[in-house]
PAZA-97552 format. One line per field, with one value per residue: residue number from 1; residue in one letter; chain; x, y, z of N, C-alpha, C in turn. Coordinates in pm, 1 decimal, padded with zeros to 6 digits, m for minus. Layout:
BEGIN
nuti <- c(NUM, ...)
nulum <- c(a, ...)
guvex <- c(A, ...)
n_c1 <- c(X, ...)
n_c2 <- c(Y, ...)
n_c3 <- c(Z, ...)
ca_c1 <- c(X, ...)
ca_c2 <- c(Y, ...)
ca_c3 <- c(Z, ...)
c_c1 <- c(X, ...)
c_c2 <- c(Y, ...)
c_c3 <- c(Z, ...)
***
This chain:
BEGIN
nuti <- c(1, 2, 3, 4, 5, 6, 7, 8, 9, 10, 11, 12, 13, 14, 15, 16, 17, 18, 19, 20, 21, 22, 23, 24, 25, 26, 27, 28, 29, 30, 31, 32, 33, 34, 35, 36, 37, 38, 39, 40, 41, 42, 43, 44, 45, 46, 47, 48, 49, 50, 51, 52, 53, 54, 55, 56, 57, 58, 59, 60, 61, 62, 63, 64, 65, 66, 67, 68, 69, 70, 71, 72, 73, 74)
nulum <- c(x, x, x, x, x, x, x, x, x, x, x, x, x, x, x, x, x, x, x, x, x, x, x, x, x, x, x, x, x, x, x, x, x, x, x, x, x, x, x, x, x, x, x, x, x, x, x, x, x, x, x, x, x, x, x, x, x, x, x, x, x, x, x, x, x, x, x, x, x, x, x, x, x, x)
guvex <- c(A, A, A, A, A, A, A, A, A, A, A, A, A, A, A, A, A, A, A, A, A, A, A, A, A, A, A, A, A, A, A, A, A, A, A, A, A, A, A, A, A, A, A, A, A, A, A, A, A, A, A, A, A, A, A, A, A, A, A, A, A, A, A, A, A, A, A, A, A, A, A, A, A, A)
n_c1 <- c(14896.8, 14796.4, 14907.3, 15179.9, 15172.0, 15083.2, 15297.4, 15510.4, 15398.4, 15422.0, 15680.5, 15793.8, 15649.7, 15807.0, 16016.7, 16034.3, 15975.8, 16079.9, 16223.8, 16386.1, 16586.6, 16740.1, 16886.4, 17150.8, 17299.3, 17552.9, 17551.1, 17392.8, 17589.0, 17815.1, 17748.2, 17701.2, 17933.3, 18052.1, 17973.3, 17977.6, 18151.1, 17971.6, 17712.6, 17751.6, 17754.5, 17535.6, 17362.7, 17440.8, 17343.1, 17057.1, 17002.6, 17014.0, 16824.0, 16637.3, 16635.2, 16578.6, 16366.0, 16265.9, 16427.6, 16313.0, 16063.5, 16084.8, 16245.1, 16057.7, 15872.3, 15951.8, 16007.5, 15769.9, 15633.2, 15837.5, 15792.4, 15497.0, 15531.5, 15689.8, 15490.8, 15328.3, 15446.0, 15454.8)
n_c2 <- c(10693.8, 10912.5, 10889.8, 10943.0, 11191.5, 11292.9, 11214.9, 11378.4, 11670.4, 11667.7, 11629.0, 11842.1, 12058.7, 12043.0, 12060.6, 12344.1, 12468.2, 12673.5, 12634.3, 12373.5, 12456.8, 12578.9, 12401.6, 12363.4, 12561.4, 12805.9, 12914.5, 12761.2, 12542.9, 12689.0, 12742.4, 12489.7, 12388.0, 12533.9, 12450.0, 12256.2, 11951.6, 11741.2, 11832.1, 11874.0, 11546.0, 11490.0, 11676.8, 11477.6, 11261.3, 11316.8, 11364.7, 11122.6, 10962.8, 11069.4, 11005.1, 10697.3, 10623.5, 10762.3, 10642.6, 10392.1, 10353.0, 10419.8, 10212.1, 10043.1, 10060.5, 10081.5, 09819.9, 09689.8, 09773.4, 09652.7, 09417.3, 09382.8, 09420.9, 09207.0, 09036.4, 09091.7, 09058.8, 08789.2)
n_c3 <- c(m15962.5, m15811.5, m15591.0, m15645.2, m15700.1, m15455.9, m15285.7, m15408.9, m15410.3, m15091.9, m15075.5, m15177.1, m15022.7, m14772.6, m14854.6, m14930.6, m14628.9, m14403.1, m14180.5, m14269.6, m14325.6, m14166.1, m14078.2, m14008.5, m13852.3, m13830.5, m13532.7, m13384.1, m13353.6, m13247.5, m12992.5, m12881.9, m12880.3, m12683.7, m12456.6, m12118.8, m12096.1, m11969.8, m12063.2, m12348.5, m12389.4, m12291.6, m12478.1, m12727.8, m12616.9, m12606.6, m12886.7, m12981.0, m12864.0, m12941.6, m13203.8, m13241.8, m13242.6, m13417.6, m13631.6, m13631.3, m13687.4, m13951.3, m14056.1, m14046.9, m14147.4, m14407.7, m14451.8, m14411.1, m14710.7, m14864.8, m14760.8, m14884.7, m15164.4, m15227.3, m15171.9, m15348.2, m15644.6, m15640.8)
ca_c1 <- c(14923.7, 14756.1, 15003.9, 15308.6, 15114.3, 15046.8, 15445.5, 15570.7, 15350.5, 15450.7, 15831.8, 15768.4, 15595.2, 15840.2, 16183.0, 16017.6, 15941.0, 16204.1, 16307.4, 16460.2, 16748.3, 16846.0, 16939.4, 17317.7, 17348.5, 17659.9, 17545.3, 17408.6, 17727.5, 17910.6, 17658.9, 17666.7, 18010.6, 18080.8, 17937.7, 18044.2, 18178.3, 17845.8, 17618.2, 17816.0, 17684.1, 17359.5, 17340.7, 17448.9, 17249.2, 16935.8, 16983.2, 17004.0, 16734.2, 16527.0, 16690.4, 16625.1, 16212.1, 16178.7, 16476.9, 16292.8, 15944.9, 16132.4, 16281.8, 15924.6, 15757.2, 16017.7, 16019.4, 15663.9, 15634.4, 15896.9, 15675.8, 15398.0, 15560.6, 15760.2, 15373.6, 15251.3, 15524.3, 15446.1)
ca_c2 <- c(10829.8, 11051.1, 10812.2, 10973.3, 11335.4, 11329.2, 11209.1, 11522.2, 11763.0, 11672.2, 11663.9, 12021.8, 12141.8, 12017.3, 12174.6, 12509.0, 12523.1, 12811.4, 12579.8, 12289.2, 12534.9, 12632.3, 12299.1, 12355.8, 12711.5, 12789.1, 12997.6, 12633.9, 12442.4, 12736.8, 12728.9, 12375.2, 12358.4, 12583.8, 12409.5, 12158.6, 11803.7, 11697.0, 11894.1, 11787.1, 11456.4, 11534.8, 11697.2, 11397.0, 11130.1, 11348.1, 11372.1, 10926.7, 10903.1, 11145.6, 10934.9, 10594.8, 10587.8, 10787.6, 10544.9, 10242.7, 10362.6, 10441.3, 10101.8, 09941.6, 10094.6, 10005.3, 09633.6, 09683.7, 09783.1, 09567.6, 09273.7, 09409.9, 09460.2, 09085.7, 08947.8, 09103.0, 08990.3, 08647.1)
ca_c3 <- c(m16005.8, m15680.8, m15466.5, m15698.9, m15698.9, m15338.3, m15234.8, m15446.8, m15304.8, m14991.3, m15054.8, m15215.6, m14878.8, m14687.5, m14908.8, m14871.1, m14527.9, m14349.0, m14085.3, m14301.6, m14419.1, m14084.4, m13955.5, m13988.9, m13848.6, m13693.6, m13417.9, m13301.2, m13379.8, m13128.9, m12875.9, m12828.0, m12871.1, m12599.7, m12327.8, m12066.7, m12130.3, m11966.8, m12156.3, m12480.4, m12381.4, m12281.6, m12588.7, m12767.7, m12607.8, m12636.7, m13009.1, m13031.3, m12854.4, m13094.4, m13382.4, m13209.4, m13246.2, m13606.2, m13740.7, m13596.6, m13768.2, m14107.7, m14103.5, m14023.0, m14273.9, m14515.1, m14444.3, m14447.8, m14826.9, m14910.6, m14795.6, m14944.0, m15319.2, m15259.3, m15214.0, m15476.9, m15734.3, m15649.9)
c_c1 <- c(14896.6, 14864.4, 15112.9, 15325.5, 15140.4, 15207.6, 15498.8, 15540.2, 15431.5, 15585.5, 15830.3, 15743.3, 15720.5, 15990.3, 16132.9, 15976.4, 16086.0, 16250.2, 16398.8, 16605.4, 16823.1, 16885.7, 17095.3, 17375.2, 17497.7, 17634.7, 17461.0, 17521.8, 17784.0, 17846.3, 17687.0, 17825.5, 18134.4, 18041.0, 18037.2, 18109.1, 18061.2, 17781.2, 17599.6, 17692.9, 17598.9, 17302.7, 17299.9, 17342.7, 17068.6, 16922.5, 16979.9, 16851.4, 16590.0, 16544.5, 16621.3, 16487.5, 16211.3, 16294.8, 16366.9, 16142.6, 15960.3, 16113.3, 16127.4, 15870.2, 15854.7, 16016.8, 15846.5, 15570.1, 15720.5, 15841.8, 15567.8, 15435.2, 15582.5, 15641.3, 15339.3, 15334.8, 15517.9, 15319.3)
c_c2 <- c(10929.9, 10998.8, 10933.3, 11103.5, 11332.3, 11335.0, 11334.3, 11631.3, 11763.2, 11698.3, 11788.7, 12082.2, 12156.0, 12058.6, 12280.7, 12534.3, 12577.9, 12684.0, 12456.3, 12338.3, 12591.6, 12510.1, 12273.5, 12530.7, 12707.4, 12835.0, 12854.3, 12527.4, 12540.0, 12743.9, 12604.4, 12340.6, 12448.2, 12564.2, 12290.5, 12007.8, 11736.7, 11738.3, 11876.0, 11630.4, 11422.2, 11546.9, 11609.5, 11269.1, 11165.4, 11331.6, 11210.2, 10896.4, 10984.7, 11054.7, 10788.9, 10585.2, 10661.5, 10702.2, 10414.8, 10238.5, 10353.6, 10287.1, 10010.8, 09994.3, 10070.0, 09881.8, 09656.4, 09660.1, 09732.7, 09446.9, 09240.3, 09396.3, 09326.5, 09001.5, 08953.0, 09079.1, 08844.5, 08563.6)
c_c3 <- c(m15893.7, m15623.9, m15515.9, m15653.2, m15547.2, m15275.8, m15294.7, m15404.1, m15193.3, m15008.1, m15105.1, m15108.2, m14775.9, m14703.5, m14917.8, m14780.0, m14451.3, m14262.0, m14151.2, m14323.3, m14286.0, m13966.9, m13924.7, m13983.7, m13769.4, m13583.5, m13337.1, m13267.5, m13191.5, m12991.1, m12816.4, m12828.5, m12753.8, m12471.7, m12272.6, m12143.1, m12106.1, m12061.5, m12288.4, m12454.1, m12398.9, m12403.5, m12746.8, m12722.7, m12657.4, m12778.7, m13058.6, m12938.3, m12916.0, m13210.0, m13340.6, m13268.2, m13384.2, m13692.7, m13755.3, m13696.1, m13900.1, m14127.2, m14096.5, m14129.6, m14408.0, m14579.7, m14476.6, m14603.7, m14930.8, m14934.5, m14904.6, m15122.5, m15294.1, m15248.4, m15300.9, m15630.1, m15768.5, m15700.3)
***
């Protein structure tokens, strides 16, 4: 029950904080879409290798609690 409490809280904290709502502004879209062909790139690779280490943690902690529930079923 705190486990349930504590995960809602947090997803509550974290849909009213100001910056979640401005992650699809346009005045970033035209910015970034007004630069070079490099920079595009740049742009692009920087954003996979932000994604590459918090996917890889998600998925570990997924498998993690997957294990964990498929032991404890048994």
């Amino acid at each position: 029950m705190r486990l349930r409490f504590a995960l809602l809280t947090g997803f509550a904290v974290l849909g009213l904080a100001r910056g979640a709502y401005a992650q699809g502004c346009v005045l970033c879209y035209t910015t970034a879409s007004a630069t070079s062909a490099a920079a595009q790139r740049s742009l692009n690779l920087g954003i996979l290798a932000l994604l590459i280490p918090a996917l890889s943690m998600f998925l570990g902690v997924m498998f993690l609690l997957y294990r964990r529930a498929a032991s404890a079923a048994v």
